[in-house]
N, C-alpha and C positions, 0 to 999 in steps of 0.2 A: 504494500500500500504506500502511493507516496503522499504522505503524512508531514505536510512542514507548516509555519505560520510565514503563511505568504501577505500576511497583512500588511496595507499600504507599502508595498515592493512597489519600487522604483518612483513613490512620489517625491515631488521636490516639495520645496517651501511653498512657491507659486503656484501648484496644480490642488494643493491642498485648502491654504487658508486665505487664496484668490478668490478660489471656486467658494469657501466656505463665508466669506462677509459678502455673499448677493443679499441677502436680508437686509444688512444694513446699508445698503446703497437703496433699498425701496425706499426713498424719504417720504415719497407723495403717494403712498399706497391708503394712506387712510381717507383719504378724499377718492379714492377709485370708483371709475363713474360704472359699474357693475351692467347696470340699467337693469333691461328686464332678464339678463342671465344670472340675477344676483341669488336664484331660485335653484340653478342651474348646476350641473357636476361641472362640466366642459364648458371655461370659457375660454376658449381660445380665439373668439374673437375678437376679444380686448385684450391681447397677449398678439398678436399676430407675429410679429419677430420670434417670440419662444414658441409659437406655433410651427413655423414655419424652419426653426433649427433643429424641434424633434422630427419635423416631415423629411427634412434632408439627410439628415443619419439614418431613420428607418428606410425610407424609400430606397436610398442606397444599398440597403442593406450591411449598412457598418456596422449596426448595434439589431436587437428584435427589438427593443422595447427605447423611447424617452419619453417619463409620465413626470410631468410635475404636479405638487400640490400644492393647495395654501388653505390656511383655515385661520380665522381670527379669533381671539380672547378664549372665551369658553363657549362660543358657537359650535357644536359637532359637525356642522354642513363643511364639505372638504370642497373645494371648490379646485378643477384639475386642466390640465394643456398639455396635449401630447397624446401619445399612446406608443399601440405597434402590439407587435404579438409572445405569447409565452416563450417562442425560439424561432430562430429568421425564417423558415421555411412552413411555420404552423399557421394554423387557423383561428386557435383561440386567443384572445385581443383582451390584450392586460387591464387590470378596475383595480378597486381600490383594496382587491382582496386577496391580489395576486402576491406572491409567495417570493422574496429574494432576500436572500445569502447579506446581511448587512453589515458582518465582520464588523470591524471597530466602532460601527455604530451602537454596539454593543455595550464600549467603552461608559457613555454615559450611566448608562442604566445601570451598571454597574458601579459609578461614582455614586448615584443615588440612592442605592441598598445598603453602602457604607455608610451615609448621611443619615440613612432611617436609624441604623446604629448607633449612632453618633445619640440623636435623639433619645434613644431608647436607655442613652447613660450606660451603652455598654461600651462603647468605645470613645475614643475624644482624638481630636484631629491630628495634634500632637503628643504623644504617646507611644510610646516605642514599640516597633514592631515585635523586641523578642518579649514584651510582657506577654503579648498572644500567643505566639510563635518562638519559642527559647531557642530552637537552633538557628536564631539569627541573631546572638546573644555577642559574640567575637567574631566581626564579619574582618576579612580581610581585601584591601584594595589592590589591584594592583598598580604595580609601577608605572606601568605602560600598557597602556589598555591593549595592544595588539601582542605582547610580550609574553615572555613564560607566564603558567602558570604558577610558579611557586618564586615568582619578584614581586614581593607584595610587600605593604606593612600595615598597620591597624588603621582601622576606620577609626578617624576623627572624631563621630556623632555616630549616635544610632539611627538607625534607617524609621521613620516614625511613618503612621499613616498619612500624615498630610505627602511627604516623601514621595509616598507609592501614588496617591491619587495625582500627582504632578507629573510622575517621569523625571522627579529629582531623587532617586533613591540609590543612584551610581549603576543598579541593574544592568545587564545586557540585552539582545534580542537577536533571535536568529537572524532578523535583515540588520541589525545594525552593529553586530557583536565582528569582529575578523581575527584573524589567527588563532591560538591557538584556545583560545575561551569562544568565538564561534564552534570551534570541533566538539569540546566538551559542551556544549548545550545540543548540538546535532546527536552525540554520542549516547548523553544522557537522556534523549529523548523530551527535550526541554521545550517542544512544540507549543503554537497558538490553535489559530484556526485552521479549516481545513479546507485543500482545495479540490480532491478529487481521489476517486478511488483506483483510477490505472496511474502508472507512471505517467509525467511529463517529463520533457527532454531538456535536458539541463539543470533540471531540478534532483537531488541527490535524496531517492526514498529513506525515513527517518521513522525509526520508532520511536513509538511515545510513550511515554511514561505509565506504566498501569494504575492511574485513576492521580485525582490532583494532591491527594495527600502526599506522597510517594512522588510528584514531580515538585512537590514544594521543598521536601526534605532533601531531594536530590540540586534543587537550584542555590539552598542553604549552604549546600558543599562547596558553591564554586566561589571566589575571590568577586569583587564589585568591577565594574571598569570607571568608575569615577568616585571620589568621596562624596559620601552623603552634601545633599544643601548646597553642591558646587556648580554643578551643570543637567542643563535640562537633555536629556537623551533619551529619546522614543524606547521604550523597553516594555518587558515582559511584568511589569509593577502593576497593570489591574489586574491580569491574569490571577499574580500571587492574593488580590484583595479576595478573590472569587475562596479560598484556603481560609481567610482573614474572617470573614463571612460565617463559614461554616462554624472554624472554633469560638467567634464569640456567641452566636446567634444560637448554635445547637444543633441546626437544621444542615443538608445537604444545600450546597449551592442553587441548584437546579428548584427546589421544595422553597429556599428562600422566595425568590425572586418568584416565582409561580403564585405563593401564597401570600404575599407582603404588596405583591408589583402586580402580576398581570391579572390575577384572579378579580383584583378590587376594581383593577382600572378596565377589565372586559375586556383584557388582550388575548384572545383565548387563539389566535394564530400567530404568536409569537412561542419558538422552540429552540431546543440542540438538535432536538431528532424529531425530525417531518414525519407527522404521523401517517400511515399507511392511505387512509382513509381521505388525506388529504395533498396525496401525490402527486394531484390531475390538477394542481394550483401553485404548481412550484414551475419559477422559471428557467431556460437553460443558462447557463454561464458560460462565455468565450472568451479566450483565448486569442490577442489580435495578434496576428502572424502578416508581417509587409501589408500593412492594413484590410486584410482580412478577418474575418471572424471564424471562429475552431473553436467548436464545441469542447471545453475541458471541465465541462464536470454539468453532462449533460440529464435534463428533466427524466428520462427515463432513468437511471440509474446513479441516482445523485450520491455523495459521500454523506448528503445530509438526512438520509436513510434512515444511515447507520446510527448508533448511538456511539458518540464520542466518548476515548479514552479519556481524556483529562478537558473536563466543560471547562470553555475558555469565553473567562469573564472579558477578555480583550478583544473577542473575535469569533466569539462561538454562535450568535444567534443566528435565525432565519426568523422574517417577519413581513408585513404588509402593511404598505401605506395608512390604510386606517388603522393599525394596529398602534403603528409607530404613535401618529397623530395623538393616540388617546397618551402615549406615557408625552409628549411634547404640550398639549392643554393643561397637565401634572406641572409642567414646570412653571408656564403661563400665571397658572391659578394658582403659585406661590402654594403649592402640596395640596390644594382641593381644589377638587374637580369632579361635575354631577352630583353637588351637594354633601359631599364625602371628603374628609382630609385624611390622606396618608401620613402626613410628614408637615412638620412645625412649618411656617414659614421663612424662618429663621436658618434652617435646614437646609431649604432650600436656596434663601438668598446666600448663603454662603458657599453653598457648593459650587451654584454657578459663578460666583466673584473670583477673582484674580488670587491661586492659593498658593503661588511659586514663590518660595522665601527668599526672602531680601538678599540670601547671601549667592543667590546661584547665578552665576555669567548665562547670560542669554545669545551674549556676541556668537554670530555667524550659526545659529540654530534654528529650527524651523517655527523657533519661539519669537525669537528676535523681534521686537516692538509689539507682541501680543500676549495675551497675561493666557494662562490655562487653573482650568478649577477642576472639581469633580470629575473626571474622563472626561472632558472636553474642552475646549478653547471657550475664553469670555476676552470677550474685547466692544468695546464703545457697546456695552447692552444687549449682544449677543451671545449664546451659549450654545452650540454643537458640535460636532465633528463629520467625518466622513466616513467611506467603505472603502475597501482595496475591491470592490466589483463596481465602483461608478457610482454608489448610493450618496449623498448627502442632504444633511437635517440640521437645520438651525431654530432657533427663537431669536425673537426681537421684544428686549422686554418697551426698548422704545416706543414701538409701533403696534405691540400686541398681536405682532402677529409670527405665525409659524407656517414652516415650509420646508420640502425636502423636496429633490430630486433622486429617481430610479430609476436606473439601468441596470446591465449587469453584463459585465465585461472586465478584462485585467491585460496588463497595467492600467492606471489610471488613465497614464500620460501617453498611453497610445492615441488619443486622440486627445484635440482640444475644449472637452464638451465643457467644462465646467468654465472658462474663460469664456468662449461663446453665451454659454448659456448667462452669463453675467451681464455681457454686451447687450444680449436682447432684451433684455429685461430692463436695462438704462434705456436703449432705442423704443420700447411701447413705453416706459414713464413718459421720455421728455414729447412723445407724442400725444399722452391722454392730457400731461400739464396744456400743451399748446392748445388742447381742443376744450380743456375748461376754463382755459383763459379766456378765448372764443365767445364761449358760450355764454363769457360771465360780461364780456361786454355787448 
């Protein structure tokens, strides 16, 4: 099985938190003249630019699928532009209930289960990770992040949860770890998400660890690649929170997040493993080869089947537009949503604010003039992250409003979507502003 965490491989800075502040460039979305589609799923006629960038990908056949959505406050109506089908050559044509692979998007939901923690007085932001977790009680760094592994000397600080929910916790990652602490996380089976169940070419098949306890114990073995609080590095830190979870809460990671998150909030198509019964709602995923699409981890025979060896709070979910929607209104509605509060609001405003500590260098990372909170990015009032298959989801606590884009495809950066798709979205603003100007005189 090749089993690695292919999560956000090969994005840069700009393909990520470009594509990820289109919410905040909507400044004039609140005034949008809806008209009589304001009733409507599909409005892509007041979108016609982002209408007209998902018709040019699918009809190309670049991608099956570009759906966007948008929903405001605590309004349920999803209002959508776009479409295409479950896989380039099929029949049935993606909704709001269609089924894709959201990897890192994951991330938040998982900064959020920590925050209920937090709340619950079982855990507190800063607080060291070995009071939870004791083998990460004497973590050792190394010298040279690419260098032996036994050129280390002692960690500075302890690794605390604020740490791990940041990407400041010194941590490694199969895409971001090299030499010879990349081999020992391949070795040890130290995988994220998953991308398929045949080999791919170029990709080196990787056992994983038998279940997350036993990949936590085993990540606990290995030396840090940066001191605790120093630098922000994409790594495997909410994956370990999913571990972090279990031992304070009591519960299985999977049973948390089921009963705590999706059950209250009616996410009942959000999983690790796509239930049988709902296979014929799952999209394909490809693989772009010289700008083509290759099915790599195709709707008949997906890896997301399977039930995962180590649920990966970083990268393990499958989910659906409206599914997502309901945990993004959670955040909106400051932890209540449909007359129901999960989570303090205090909970929340802090999860989503800026949680990187003051001491850690940002220069030349993919942080660099943008703050990160609970698994995801907050910067000027927004709060989400993206997918290594095309998916991104933000909030605008500015504007009240929430949105994501769905596709599913890898690399990110095989195509331009997420920069286009920002372009268009400025190009129908500064055109509905010109027409209520119009209108207004």
């Amino acid at each position: 099985m090749a089993y690695r965490d292919f999560d956000q491989t090969a994005l840069s800075r700009r393909a990520l938190f470009r594509g990820g502040a289109h919410l905040g460039a909507a400044a004039a979305l609140t005034s949008l003249p809806f008209g009589r589609s304001l009733l409507a799923h599909d409005v892509s006629q007041a979108w016609p630019n982002v209408a007209a960038l998902a018709e040019k990908y699918v009809s190309q056949r670049k991608v099956a699928n570009l759906f966007a959505t948008f929903g405001w406050k605590q309004d349920p109506h999803l209002h959508t532009v776009g479409g295409g089908t479950l896989a380039v050559n099929g029949d049935t044509e993606v909704d709001l209930d269609t089924i894709y692979r959201i990897y890192s998007m994951t991330k938040p939901i998982t900064g959020m289960a920590i925050m209920m923690l937090i709340d619950d007085g079982l855990l507190t932001l800063d607080q060291p990770l070995h009071d939870v977790i004791p083998a990460f009680a004497n973590m050792q760094v190394l010298v040279d992040p690419e260098g032996p592994l036994d050129d280390t000397v002692p960690a500075a600080t302890p690794i605390t949860i604020r740490h791990l929910l940041t990407h400041t916790a010194g941590l490694g990652y199969l895409i971001t770890s090299k030499g010879p602490l990349l081999k020992a996380y391949q070795d040890l089976g130290l995988v994220g998400g998953r991308i398929s169940r045949t080999p791919i070419p170029g990709l080196a098949p990787v056992e994983p660890a038998p279940g997350l306890e036993v990949w936590t114990e085993r990540l606990a073995s290995l030396p840090l690649m940066h001191q605790p609080a120093t630098r922000w590095e994409y790594s495997c830190s909410i994956d370990l929170l999913g571990r972090v979870i279990e031992v304070a809460s009591g519960m299985d990671f999977e049973t948390f997040l089921k009963t705590r998150l999706f059950e209250p909030l009616g996410m009942a198509s959000t999983w690790m493993t796509v239930p049988e019964s709902e296979h014929h709602r799952l999209t394909t995923n490809y693989g772009i080869m010289s700008g083509y699409p290759l099915p790599v981890d195709p709707a008949s025979n997906s890896v997301y089947f399977d039930k995962p060896h180590v649920p990966s709070g970083g990268g393990g979910l499958a989910s659906t537009p409206r599914d997502y929607d309901k945990f993004q209104r959670l955040l909106l509605g400051m932890g209540e949503t449909g007359g129901v509060r999960l989570m303090s609001e205090e909970a929340v405003r802090v999860g989503t604010s800026n949680l990187v500590p003051e001491t850690v260098d940002l220069t030349g990372t993919w942080m660099e003039g943008q703050g990160h909170g609970a698994g995801g990015r907050s910067h000027n009032g927004t709060f989400g992250w993206g997918g290594a298959a095309g998916t991104l989801a933000a909030v605008d606590y500015n504007l009240g409003l929430r949105g994501a884009l769905w596709t599913q495809y890898m690399p990110t950066e095989a195509y331009p979507i997420r920069d286009e798709y920002m372009a268009a979205l400025e190009a129908d603003l500064t055109a509905m502003r010109a027409r209520m100007m119009g209108d207004a005189a």
